[in-house]
Residue, then its C-alpha position, 0 to 999 in steps of 0.5 A: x108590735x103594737x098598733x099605733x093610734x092617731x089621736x086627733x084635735x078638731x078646731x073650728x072658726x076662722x083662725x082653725x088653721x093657725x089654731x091646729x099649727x100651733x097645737x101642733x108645737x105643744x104636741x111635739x113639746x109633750x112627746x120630748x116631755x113624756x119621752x114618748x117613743x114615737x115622734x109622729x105630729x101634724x096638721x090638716x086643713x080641711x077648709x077655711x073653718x076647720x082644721x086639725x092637729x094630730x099626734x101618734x101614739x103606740x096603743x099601750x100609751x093611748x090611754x094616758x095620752x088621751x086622759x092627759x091631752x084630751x083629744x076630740x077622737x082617734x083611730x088606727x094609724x096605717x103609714 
């Protein structure tokens, strides 16, 4: 089994929070998209200007997911 990769998006600012949840929603559109085996998305809220919106992908699909959505960085997922 392959490892899975969380690839994460940082937004910065006032509206961080709303920024990370709506990215969110395309982070999930592109996974029904690419048909994508896994089906892991998220967002945090570090504090009032920072935020993050994240999805998880197996290892082998890393790299075309990087090179398509460009996220800001990423590492190793543990459940």
């Amino acid at each position: 089994m392959s490892r899975k990769i969380k690839l994460i998006w940082d937004f910065r600012g006032p509206a961080s929070a709303k920024t990370a949840e709506h990215h969110e929603i395309h982070l999930k559109e592109y996974i029904i998209i690419e048909k994508l085996p896994l089906n892991i998305t998220g967002f945090n809220i570090i504090n009032d200007m920072h935020a993050t919106a994240f999805m998880v992908v197996e290892e082998p699909n890393m790299i075309k997911v990087r090179d398509a959505l460009k996220p800001h960085r990423g590492e190793v997922y543990s459940e």
